[in-house]
N, C-alpha and C positions, 0 to 999 in steps of 0.2 A: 161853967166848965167847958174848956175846949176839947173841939174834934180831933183823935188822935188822925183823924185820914185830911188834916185841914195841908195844901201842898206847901205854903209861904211858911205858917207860923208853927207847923209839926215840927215833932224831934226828929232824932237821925237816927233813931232805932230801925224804922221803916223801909232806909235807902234801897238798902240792898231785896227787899220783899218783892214780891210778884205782884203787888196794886202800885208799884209807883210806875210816874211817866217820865224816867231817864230818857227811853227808847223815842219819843215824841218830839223832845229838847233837840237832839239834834238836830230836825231842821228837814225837809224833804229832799230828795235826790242825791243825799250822803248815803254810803253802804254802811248798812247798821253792825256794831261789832258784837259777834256772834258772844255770847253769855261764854264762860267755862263748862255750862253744862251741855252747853249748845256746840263746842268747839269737836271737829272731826280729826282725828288720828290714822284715818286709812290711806296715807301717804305710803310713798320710797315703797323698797321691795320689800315684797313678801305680806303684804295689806291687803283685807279684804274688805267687804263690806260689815265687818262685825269687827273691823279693827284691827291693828297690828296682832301678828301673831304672838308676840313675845314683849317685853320690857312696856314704857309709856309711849312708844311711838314717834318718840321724837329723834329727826337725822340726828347722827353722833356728828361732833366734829372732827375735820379734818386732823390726822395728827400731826404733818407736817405746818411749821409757823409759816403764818401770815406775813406778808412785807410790810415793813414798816410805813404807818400811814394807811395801812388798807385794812378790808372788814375779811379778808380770809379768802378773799381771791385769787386765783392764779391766771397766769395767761396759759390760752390754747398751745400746744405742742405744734410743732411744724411739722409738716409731713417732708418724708423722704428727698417728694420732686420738689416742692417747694427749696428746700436745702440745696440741692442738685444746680436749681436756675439759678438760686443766690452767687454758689462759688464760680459758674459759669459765667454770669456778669463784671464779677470780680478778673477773670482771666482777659476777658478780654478789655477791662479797660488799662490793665498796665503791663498788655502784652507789648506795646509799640514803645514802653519806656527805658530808659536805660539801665543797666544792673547799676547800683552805687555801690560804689569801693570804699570798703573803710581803711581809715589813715592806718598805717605803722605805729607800731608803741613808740618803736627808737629808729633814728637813723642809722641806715645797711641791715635791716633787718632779713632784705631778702640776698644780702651775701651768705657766703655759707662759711662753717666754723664755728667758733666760740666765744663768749663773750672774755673777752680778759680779764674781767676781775671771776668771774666763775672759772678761769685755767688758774691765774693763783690761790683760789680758796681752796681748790684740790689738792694744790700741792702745799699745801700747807701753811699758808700765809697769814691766815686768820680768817673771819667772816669775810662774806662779800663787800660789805659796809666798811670793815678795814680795809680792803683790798682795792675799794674805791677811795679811800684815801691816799693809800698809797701815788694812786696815779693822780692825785688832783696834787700832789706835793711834788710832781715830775720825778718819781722816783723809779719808774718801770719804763723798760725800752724795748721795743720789740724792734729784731734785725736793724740794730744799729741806730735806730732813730725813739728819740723821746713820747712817748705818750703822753696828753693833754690833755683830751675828749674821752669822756665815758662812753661805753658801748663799743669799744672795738673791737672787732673780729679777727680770732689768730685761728692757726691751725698749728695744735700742741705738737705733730711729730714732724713740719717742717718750720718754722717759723723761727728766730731765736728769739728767745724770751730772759732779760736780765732783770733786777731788783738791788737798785744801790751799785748797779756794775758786776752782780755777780749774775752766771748762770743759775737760772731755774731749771728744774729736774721735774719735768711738766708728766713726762712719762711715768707707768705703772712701775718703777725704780726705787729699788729698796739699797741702804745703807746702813753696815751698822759697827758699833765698834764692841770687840771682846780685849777685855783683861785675860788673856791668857796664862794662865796657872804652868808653872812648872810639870813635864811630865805628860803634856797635853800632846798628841801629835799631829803638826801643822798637816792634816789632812782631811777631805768630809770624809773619808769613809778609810777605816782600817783592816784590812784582812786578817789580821792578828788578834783582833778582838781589842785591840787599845782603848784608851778615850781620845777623841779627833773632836776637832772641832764641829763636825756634824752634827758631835752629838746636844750641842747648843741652840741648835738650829733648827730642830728635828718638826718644828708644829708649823714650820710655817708654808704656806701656800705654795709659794715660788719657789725656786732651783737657786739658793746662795754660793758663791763659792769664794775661796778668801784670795787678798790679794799680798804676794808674798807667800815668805816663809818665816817661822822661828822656830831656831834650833826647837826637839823636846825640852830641855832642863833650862834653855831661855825664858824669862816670862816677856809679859808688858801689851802691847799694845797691837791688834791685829786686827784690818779690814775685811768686811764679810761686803759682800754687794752682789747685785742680776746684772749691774751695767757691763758688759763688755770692754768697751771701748775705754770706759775708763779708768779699769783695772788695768787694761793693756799699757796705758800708758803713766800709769806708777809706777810701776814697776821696770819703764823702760827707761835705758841708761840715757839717751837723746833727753830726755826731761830732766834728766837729776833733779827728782825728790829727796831732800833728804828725810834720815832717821835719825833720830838721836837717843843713847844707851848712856844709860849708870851700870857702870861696871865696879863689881868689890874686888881690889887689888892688894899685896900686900906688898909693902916697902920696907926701905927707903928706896923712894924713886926720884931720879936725877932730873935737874931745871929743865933740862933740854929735852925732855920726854916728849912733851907738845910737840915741839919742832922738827925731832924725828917722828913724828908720827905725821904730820902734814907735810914734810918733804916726800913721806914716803917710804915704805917698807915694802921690803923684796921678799914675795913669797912665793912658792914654784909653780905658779901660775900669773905668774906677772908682778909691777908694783902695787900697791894698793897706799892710797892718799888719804887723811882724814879732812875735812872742812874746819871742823873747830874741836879744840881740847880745854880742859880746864878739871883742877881739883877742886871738888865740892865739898867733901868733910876731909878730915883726917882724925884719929884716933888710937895712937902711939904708929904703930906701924901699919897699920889698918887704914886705908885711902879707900876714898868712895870715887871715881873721877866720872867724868863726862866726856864723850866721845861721838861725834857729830861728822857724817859722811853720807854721802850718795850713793854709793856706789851697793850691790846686794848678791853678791859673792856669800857662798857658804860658808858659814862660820867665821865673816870676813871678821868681825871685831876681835873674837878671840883669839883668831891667829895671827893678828895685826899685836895685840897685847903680848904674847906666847913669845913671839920673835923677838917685839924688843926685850923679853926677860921677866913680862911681869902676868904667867897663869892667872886665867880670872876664875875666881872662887863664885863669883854670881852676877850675872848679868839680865836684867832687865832693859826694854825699851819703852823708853817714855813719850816720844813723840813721833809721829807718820807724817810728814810734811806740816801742814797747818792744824795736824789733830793731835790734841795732846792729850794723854792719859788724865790727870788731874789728878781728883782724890777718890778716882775708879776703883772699886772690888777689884779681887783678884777673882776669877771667874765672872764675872756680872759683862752683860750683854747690853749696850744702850744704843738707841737708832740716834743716826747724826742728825742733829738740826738742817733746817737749809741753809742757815747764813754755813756753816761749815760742810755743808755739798758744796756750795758753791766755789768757796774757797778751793776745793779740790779740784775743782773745775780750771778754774784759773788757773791754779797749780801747771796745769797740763795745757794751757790752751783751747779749752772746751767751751 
């Protein structure tokens, strides 16, 4: 029977026992690894000779992670002066260099003014990206000469700015058109306590006032705007704007009616001329006609009608130079497009 203490041919019950010679194998001048039971815990703070105070003793780990690649190290912090000499070396070595300039987005960036297609997107024209189309089609001209090149700078309140040959109304310029209702009176404000036109207009920001007149018991078509300038010159006779009216007349009225009415009819304030006549309906004695003149004399239509013999029972205006009523409400408020600013514009020389 074998030696259970034989070192080759024993079992491995023994290994770990206090007669074996692990401790020997290793070899002389290696540092022996201290047993578990031999291992000391009086490390970090707060450790005495009888061991940590608290828990097993062993450092916790950091709780901030590790770098990747590394066992839980950080580098040292730099001190203040250290930081200090860094930005200091730094000054001086691209004190002697030059500043560099960064390029411009667009060419004239350092003119002043606005971009042209941001003046027509304001006023209306569409996006900017339309508005760049516009001018890549040669269709915008500023003070007379055609735009080509994107990015050009205008200045909205002196510059003239056109679209297809019309004026652009670049300015903070409101336009709008009312169907005026019978009964309305052509005024903003009534001391009477009436209904005015005012009272149409009542929410908005800016100061409207209309251009012309209609009779009260006239309806049809009436200009509201902020523009000055171009109300002044609708309304002035050096322009002849015309207007044109559907007047309800009753007959029988004679061939030559037209032709006395554009030769001219004497009323005691002078003659007064029409531009164009024509009968649009008839319905036994019942004539609807049409009656087309410049000129904006008080009550000029019906007393132009009156004189030759034929009272108008109802008179509407259907057209303001280049604006036409359509198929407008009677009271209903609409802002004019710009292609029909424009048009008014031209009208007058604007």
């Amino acid at each position: 029977m074998r030696s259970s203490g034989s070192g080759k041919s024993g079992g491995r019950g023994n290994y770990r026992g206090a007669g074996n010679n692990r401790d020997q194998k290793q070899g002389p001048g290696r540092p022996r690894k201290p047993r578990p039971e031999e291992r000391r815990y009086d490390v970090g703070p707060g450790a005495g000779k009888d061991g940590p105070k608290s828990g097993r003793g062993k450092p916790k780990a950091s709780s901030k992670a590790s770098p990747k690649g590394g066992r839980g190290r950080t580098a040292p912090a730099r001190s203040r002066e250290y930081e200090a000499r860094i930005e200091e070396r730094n000054r001086e070595r691209y004190a002697g260099k030059k500043q560099v300039k960064l390029p411009k987005t667009f060419p004239g960036a350092e003119q002043e003014g606005e971009r042209l297609q941001k003046v027509l997107a304001r006023a209306g024209y569409g996006s900017r990206r339309a508005c760049e189309e516009l001018i890549d089609q040669a269709r915008v001209e500023v003070n007379g000469e055609i735009v080509l090149e994107q990015g050009r700078r205008v200045d909205p309140e002196k510059d003239e700015i056109k679209v297809d040959g019309l004026t652009v109304a670049t300015q903070s310029y409101q336009f709008f058109a009312l169907n005026k209702p019978a009964g309305v009176v052509s005024t903003m404000e009534d001391p009477e306590g009436r209904q005015c036109l005012g009272d149409y207009v009542t929410n908005r920001e800016t100061r409207l006032f209309h251009v012309g007149r209609l009779d009260t018991e006239t309806e049809g078509i009436i200009l509201l705007t902020n523009h000055g300038e171009l109300a002044h010159r609708l309304t002035h006779p050096r322009y002849g704007v015309r207007k044109t009216y559907l007047a309800h007349i009753v007959g029988p009225i004679p061939r030559d009616l037209g032709k006395r009415l554009k030769d001219g009819i004497q009323l005691e304030d002078g003659y007064a001329r029409a531009d164009h006549f024509r009968v649009v309906d008839q319905t036994g004695k019942n004539y609807l006609v049409e009656v087309t003149l410049h000129e904006g004399r008080k009550h000029i239509v019906r007393r132009m009608l009156a004189e030759a013999g034929f009272p108008v029972d109802k008179l509407v205006r259907t057209a303001f130079g280049p604006i036409t009523l359509g198929d407008q409400k009677s009271g209903w408020l609409r802002r004019l497009t710009n292609t029909e600013v424009g048009m008014l514009m031209k009208e007058v020389d604007l």
